[in-house]
VEXDREN-273795 format. One line per field, with one value per atom (N, C-alpha, C, O): residue number from 1; atom name; x, y, z. Coordinates in Angstrom, 1 decimal. Layout:
% residues N
nr <- [NUM_...]
atom <- [CA_...]
u <- [X_...]
v <- [Y_...]
w <- [Z_...]
***
This chain:
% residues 64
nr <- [1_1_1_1_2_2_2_2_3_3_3_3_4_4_4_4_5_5_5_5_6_6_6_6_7_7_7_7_8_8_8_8_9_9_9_9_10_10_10_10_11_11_11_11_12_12_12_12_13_13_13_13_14_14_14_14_15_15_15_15_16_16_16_16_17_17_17_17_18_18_18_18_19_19_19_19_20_20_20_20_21_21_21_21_22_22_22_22_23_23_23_23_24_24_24_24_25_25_25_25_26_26_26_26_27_27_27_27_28_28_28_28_29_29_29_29_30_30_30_30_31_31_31_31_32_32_32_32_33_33_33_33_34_34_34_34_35_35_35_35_36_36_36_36_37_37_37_37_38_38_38_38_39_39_39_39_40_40_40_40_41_41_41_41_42_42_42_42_43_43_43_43_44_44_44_44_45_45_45_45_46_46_46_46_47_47_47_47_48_48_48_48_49_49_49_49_50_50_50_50_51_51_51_51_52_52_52_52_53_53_53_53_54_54_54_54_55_55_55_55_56_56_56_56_57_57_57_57_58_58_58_58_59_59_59_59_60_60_60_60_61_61_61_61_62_62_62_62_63_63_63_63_64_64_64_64]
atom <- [N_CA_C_O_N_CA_C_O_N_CA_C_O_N_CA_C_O_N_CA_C_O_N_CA_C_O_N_CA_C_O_N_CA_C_O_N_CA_C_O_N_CA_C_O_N_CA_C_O_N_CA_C_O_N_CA_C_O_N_CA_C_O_N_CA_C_O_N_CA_C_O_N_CA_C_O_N_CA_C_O_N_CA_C_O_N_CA_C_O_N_CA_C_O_N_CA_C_O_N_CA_C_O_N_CA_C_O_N_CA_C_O_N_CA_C_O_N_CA_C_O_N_CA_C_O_N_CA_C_O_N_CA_C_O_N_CA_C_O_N_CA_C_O_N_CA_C_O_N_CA_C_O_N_CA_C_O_N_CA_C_O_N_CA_C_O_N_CA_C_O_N_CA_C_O_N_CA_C_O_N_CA_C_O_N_CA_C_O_N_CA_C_O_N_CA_C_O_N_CA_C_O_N_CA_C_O_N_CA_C_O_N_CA_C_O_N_CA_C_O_N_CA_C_O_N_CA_C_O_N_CA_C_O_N_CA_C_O_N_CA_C_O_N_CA_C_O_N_CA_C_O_N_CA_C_O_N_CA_C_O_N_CA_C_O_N_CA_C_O_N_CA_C_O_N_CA_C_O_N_CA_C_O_N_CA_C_O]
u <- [0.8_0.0_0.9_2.1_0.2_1.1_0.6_-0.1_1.2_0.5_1.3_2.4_0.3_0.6_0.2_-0.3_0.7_0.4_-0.9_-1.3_-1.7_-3.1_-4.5_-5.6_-3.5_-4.2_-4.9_-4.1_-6.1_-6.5_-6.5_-7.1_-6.0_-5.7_-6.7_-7.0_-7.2_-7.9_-7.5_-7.6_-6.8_-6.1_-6.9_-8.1_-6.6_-7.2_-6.9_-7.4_-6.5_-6.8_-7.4_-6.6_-8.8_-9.0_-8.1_-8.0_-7.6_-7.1_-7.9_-9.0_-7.4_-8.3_-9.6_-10.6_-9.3_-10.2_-11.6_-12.7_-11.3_-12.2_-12.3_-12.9_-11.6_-11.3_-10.9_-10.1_-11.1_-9.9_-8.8_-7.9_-9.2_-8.9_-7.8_-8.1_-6.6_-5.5_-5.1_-4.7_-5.4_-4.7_-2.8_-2.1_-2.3_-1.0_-0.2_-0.5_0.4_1.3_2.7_3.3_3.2_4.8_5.1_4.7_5.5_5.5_7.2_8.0_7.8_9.1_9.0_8.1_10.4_10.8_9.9_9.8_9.3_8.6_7.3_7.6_6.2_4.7_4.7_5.3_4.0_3.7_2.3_2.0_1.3_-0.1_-1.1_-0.9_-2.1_-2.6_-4.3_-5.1_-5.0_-5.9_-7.0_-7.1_-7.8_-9.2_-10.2_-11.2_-10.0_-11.0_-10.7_-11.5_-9.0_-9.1_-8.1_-7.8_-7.0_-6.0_-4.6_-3.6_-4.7_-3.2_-2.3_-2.7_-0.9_0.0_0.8_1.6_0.8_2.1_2.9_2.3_4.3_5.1_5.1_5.4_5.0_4.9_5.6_5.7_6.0_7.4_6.5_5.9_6.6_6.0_6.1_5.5_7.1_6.6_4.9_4.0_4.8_3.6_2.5_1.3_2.6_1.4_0.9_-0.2_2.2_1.6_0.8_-0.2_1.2_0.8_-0.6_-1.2_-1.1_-2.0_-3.0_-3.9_-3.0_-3.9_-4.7_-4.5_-6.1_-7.3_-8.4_-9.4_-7.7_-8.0_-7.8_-8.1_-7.2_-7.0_-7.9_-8.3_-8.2_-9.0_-7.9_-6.8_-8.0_-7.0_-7.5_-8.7_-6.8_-6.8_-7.7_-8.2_-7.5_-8.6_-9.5_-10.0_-10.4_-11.7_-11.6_-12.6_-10.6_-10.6_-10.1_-9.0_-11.1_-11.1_-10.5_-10.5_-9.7_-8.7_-8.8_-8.1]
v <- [-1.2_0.0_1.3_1.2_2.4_3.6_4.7_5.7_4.3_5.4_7.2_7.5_7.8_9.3_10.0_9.3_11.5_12.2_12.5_12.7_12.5_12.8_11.9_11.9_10.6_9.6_8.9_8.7_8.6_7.6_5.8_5.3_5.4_4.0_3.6_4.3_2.3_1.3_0.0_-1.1_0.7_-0.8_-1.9_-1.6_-3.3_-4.0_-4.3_-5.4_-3.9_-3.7_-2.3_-1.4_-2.0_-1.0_0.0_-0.4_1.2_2.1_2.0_1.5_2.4_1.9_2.9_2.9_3.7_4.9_4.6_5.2_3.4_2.8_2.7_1.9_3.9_4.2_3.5_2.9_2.6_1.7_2.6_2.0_4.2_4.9_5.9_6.7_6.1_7.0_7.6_7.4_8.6_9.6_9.9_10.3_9.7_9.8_11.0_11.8_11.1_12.4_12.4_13.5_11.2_11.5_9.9_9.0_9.5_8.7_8.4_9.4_7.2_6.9_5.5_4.8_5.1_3.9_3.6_2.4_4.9_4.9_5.6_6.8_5.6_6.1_7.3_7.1_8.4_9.0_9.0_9.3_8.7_8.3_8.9_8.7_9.7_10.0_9.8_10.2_9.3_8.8_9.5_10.6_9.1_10.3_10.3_10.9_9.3_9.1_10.2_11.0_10.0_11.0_11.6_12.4_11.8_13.0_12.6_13.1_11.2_10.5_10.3_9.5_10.6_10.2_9.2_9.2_8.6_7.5_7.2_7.4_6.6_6.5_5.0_4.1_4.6_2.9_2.4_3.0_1.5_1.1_0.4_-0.7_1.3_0.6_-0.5_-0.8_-2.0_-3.0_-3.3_-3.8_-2.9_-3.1_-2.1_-2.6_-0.9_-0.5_-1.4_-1.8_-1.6_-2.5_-3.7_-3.9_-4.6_-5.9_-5.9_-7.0_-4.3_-4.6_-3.8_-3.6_-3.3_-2.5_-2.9_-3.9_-2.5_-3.4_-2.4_-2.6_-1.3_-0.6_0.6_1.3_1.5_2.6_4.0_3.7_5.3_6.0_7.0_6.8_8.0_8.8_9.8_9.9_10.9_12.2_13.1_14.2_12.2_13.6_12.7_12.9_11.4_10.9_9.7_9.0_8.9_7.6_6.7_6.9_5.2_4.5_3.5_3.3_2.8_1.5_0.2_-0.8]
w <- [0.0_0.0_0.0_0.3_-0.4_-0.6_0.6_0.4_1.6_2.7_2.2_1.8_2.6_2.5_4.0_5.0_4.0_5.1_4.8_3.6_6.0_6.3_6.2_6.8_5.0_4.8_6.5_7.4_6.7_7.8_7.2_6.2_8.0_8.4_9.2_10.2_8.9_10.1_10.4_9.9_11.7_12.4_12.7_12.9_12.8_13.2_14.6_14.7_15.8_17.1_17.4_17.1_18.1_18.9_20.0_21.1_19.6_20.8_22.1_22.0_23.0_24.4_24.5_25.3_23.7_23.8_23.0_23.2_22.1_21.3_19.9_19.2_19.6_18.2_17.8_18.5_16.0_15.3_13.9_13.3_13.9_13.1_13.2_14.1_12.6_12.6_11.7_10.6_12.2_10.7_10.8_11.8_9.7_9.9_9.9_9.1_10.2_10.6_10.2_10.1_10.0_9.6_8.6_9.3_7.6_7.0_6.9_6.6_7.1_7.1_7.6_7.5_8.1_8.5_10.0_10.5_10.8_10.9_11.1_11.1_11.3_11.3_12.8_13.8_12.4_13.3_13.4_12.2_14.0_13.8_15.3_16.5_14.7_15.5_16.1_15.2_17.1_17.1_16.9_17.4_16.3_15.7_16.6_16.4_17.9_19.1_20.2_20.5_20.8_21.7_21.3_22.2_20.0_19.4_19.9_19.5_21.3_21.1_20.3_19.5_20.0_19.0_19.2_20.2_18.8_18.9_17.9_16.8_17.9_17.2_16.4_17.2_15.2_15.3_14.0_12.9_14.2_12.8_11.5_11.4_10.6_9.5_9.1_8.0_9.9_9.7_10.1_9.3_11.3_12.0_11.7_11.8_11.2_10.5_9.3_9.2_8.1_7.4_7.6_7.0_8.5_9.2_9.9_10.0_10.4_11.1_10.6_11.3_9.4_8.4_8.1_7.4_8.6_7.9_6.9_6.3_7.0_5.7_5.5_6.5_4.3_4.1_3.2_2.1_3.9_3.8_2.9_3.3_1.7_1.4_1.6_1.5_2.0_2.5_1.1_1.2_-0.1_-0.8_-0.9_-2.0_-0.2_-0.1_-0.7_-0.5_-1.6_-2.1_-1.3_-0.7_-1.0_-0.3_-1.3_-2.6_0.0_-0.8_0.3_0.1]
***
């Protein structure tokens, strides 16, 4: 997949907050990702965004 900035991701484990959706913030070796439930960021290594991706939203509205 071709992740971009701004693009949202849907992880397949829930944040505790409840949210399954991240919008991304920094794209590299690794992800800066932030949660669209309560605005937490975290840092996560793009092996594991790729791995746990259960679907991607693009920042100008096309779903993949």
């Amino acid at each position: 997949m071709n992740y971009e900035i701004g693009d949202i991701v849907k992880l397949k484990k829930p944040h505790p907050c409840g949210s399954q959706e991240w919008e991304i913030l920094r794209v590299g070796m690794d992800f800066r990702l932030k949660c669209l439930g309560c605005g937490h960021q975290v840092m996560v290594s793009r092996k594991l965004v790729e791995k746990n991706t259960r679907g991607l939203r693009k920042a100008n509205g096309e779903n993949k």
